[in-house]
C-alpha positions in Angstrom: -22.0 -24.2 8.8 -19.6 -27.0 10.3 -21.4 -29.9 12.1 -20.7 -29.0 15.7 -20.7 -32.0 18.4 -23.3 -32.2 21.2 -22.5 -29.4 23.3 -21.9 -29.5 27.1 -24.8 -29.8 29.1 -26.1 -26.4 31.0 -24.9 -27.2 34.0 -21.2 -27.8 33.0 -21.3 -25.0 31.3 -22.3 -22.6 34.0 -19.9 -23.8 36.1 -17.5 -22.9 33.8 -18.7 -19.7 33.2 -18.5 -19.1 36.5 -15.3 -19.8 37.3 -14.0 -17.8 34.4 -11.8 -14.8 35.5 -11.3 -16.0 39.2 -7.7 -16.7 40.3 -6.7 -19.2 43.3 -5.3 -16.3 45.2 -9.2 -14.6 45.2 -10.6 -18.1 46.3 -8.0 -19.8 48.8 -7.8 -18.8 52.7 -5.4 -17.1 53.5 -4.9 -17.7 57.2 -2.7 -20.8 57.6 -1.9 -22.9 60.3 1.6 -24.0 59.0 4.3 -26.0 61.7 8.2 -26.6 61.1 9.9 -29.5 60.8 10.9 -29.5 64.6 7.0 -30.0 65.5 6.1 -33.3 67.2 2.8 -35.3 65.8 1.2 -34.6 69.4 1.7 -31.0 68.9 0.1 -31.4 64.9 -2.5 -32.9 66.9 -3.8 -30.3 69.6 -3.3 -27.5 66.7 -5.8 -29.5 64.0 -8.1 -30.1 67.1 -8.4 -26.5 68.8 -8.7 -24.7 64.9 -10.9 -27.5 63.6 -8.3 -28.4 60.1 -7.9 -31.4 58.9 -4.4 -31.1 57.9 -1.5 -28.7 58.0 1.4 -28.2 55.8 5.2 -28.2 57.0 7.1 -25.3 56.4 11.0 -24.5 56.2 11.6 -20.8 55.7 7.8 -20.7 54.4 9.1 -23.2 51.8 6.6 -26.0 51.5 8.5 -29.1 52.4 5.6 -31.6 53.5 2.2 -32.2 54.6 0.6 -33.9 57.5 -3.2 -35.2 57.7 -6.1 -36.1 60.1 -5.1 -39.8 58.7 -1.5 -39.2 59.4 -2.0 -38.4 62.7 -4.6 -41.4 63.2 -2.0 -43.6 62.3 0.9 -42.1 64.5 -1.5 -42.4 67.6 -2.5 -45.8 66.9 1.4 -47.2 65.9 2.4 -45.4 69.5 4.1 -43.0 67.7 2.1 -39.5 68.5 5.5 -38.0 70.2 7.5 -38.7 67.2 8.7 -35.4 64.6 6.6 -34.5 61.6 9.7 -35.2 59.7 9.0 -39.1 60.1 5.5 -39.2 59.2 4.4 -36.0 56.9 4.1 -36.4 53.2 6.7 -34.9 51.0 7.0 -33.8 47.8 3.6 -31.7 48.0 1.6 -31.1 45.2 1.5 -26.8 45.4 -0.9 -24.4 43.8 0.2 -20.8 42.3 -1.7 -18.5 44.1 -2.0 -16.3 40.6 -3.3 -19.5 38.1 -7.0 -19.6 37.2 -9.3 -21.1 39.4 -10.2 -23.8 36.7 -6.8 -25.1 37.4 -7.4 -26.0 41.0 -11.0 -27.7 40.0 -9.0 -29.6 37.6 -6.6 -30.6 40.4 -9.2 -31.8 42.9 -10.5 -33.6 40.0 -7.1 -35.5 38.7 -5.5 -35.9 42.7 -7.0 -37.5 45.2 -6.1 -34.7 47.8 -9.0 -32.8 50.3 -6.0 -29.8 49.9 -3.4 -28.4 48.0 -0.9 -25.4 49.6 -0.9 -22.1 47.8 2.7 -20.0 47.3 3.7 -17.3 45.2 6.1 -16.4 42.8 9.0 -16.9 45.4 7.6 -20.1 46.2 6.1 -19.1 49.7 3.1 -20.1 51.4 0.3 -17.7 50.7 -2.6 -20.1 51.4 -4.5 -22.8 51.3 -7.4 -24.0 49.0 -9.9 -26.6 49.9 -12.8 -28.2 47.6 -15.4 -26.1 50.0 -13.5 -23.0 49.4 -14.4 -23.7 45.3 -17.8 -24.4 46.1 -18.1 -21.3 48.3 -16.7 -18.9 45.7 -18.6 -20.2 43.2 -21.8 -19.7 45.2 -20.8 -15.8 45.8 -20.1 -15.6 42.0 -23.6 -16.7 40.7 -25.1 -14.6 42.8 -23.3 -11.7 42.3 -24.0 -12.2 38.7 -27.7 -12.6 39.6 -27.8 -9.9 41.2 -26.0 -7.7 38.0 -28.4 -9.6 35.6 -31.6 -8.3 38.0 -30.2 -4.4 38.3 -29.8 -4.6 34.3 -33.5 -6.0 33.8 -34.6 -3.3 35.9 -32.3 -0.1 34.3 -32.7 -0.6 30.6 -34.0 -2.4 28.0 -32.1 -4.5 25.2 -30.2 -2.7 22.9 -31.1 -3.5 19.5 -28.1 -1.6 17.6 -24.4 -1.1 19.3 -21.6 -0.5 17.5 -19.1 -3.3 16.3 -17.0 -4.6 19.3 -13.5 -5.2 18.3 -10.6 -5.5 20.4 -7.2 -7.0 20.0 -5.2 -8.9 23.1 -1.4 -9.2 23.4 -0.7 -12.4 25.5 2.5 -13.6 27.4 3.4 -17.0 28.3 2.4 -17.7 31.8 1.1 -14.1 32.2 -2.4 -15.3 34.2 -2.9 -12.3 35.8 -3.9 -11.0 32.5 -6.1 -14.3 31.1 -9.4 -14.1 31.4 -9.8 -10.4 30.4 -10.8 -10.5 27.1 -13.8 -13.1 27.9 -14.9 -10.6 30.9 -14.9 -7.5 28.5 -16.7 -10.0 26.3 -19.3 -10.6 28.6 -20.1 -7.3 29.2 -20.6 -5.9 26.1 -22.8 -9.2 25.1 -25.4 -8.3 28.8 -25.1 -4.6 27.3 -26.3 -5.8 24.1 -29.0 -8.2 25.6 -28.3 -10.9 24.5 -29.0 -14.4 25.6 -27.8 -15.9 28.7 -27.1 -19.5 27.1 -25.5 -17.8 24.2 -23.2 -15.5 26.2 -22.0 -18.4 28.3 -20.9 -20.3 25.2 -19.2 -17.4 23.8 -17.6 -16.5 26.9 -16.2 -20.1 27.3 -14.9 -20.4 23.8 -13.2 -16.9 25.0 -11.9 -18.4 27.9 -10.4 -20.9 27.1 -8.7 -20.0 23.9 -7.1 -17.2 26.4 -5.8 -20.0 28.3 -4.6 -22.0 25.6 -2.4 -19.2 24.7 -0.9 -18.2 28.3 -0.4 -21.9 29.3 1.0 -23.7 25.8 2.5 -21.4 23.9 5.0 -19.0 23.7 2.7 -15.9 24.0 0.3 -14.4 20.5 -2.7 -12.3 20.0 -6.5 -12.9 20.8 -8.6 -10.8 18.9 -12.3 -10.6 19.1 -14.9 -9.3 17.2 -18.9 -8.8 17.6 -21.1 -7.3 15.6 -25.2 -7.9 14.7 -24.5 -11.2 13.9 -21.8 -13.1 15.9 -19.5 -13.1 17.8 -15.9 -14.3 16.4 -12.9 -15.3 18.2 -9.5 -15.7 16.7 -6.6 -16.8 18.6 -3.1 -16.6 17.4 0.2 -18.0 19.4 3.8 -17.6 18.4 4.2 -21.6 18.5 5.6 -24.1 19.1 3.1 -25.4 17.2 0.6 -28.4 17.7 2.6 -31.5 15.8 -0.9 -33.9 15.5 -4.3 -31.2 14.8 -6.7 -34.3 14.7 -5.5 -35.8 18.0 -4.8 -32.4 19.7 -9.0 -31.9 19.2 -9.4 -35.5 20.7 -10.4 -35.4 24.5 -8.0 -36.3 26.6 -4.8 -35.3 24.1 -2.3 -32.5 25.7 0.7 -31.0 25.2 1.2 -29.5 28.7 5.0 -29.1 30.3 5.5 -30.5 33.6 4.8 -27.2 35.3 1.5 -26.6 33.6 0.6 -30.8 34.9 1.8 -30.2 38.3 -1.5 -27.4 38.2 -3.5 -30.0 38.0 -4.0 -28.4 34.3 -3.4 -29.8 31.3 -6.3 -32.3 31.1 -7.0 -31.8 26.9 -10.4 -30.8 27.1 -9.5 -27.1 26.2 -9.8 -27.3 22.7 -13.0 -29.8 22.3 -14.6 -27.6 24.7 -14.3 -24.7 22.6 -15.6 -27.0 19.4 -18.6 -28.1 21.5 -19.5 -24.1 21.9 -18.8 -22.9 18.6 -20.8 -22.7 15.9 -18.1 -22.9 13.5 -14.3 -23.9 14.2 -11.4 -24.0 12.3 -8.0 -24.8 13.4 -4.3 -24.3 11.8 -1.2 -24.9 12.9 2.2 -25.7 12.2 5.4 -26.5 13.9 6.8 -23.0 12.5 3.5 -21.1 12.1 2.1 -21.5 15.5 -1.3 -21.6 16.1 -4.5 -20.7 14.4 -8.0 -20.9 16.3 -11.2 -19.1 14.6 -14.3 -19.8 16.7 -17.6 -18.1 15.8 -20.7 -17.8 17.7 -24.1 -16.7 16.4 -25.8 -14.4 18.7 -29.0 -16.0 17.3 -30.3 -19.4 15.7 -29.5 -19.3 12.5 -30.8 -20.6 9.4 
C-alpha cells in the first residue's frame, strides 16, 4: 500500500462532505434588493436601513455593473456626499458567482476575497441572487441534519447488509457541465449507507469522488469517471480528454493550479483538489501527459486493512 499523508482532520472533512452536491443557486437568496445607476447614495441608504442589508448591487438591464456597501455609504454621509449617484461611489468590476457552480466554490471565494457578498447571475449573466457567508453556514446546518435524520430512519429500518452486489458505474463528463458534478459521489454515497458502511470511511470515499468529478468539469476538456465497489473497496478512476497536467509532482503540491481565469474568478482554483484526494485515499496513482490527458486511480478500503 502507498504511504498516504496525514489525512484531513474530521471536521474538515465533514464540512466537505457536506457541501458535496449543493449548487450556489440551492444556497443563495433569491430576493434581491438591486438599484440602477440613476439611484442617489441617500436613496441606497433608506433601502439598506428599512430591509436591514448591508449592501446592494447596481444593476443595468439586470447586468451587474457595481456594488455599494454599509462602508460606502458611511463614507458618503461623512464626506457630505449622501445626495451624490451610486455611479460615483459604488465599486465596480464585481466579483460574480454562477448561480449553477458547486457550493465549494463560493466557500473557496469567501475564503480567497475579502468580501461579506458576492452577486449571483446565470448563464445570461443576470442577477439571480445573492450569497452571503450566513447563507453557507445555514445550508450547511439544514444539510447535516437532514443527513441525520436519513442516517437515524436507516438505523431504525434495516440492518447492515453484509453481501450486495458489485457497484459499478461509468460517468461521461463535459467541461463546465456542473449541473451534472457531484452525481457520481451522491450515488456513491448511497450505495456505501445501503451497504453499512462506516461513516468516516464513506466521507473519505465520497470526497475523493468529489472532487475527482470536479477536477474533470472545471480543468479539462470533459472524460469519464468510473467507479467501482465491491467487498473490499471502493476504487475511483478518473479519466479527462486533456490538456494534460505539464508538472505531476507540483500539480500534487498544495497550493499548485492550473485554473483559467474563469474558473479563478469562482473563487476556485485554489490546488488543494488533488492533495485532498491523496490525503483520503488509501492508494493513489496519477498519470498524465500533455497528449494523454489525465489518469487518476484512487482506492478506498471499506475496512482497515492489513
Amino acid at each position: 500500500m502507498n504511504d498516504v499523508p496525514q489525512p484531513l482532520d474530521d471536521f474538515s472533512l465533514r464540512i466537505r462532505e457536506l457541501a458535496c452536491g449543493l449548487k450556489v443557486r440551492d444556497v443563495m437568496t433569491s430576493k434581491v434588493f438591486a438599484i440602477t445607476r440613476n439611484c442617489t447614495m441617500h436613496e441606497v441608504q433608506q433601502i439598506m436601513k428599512k430591509n436591514g442589508i448591508s449592501g446592494v448591487p447596481v444593476v443595468d438591464d439586470r447586468h451587474v455593473v457595481g456594488i455599494i456597501s454599509m462602508h460606502d455609504i458611511m463614507n458618503a454621509f461623512i464626506d457630505g456626499h449622501i445626495d451624490d449617484p451610486v455611479t460615483q461611489h459604488m465599486i465596480p468590476d464585481v466579483q460574480t458567482l454562477s448561480d449553477d457552480v458547486p457550493l465549494s466554490f463560493a466557500m473557496s471565494a469567501f475564503s480567497n476575497y475579502s468580501f461579506r457578498r458576492f452577486p449571483v447571475v446565470d448563464q445570461k449573466n443576470e442577477l439571480v441572487g445573492i450569497i452571503t457567508p450566513r447563507n453557507i453556514n445555514l445550508a450547511l446546518i439544514r444539510e447535516l441534519s437532514r443527513q441525520l435524520n436519513e442516517i437515524e430512519e436507516g438505523e431504525s429500518t434495516s440492518g447492515r447488509a453484509e453481501e450486495m452486489a458489485t457497484f459499478h458505474r461509468i460517468y461521461p463528463l463535459s467541461r463546465y457541465d456542473f449541473d451534472h458534478a457531484g452525481r457520481a459521489s451522491a450515488e456513491l454515497k448511497k450505495n456505501l449507507k445501503a451497504r453499512g458502511i462506516p461513516a468516516k470511511v464513506i466521507r473519505r470515499a465520497a470526497i475523493a469522488s468529489y472532487e475527482l468529478e470536479i477536477n474533470i468539469v472545471a480543468h479539462s476538456h470533459g472524460g469519464t469517471f468510473t467507479v467501482l465497489v465491491d467487498d473490499r473497496r471502493v476504487r475511483i478512476t478518473a479519466n479527462d480528454f486533456g490538456p494534460g497536467i505539464p508538472d505531476v509532482d507540483a500539480a500534487m503540491s498544495e497550493g499548485f493550479s492550473t485554473a483559467n481565469d474563469w474558473i479563478r474568478s469562482q473563487g476556485f482554483g485554489a490546488g488543494m483538489g488533488l492533495p485532498n484526494v491523496k490525503r483520503v485515499s488509501d492508494q493513489f496513482d496519477i498519470q498524465s501527459g500533455l497528449e494523454m490527458g489525465t489518469m487518476v486511480k484512487a482506492i478506498v478500503y471499506l475496512e482497515n486493512e492489513e
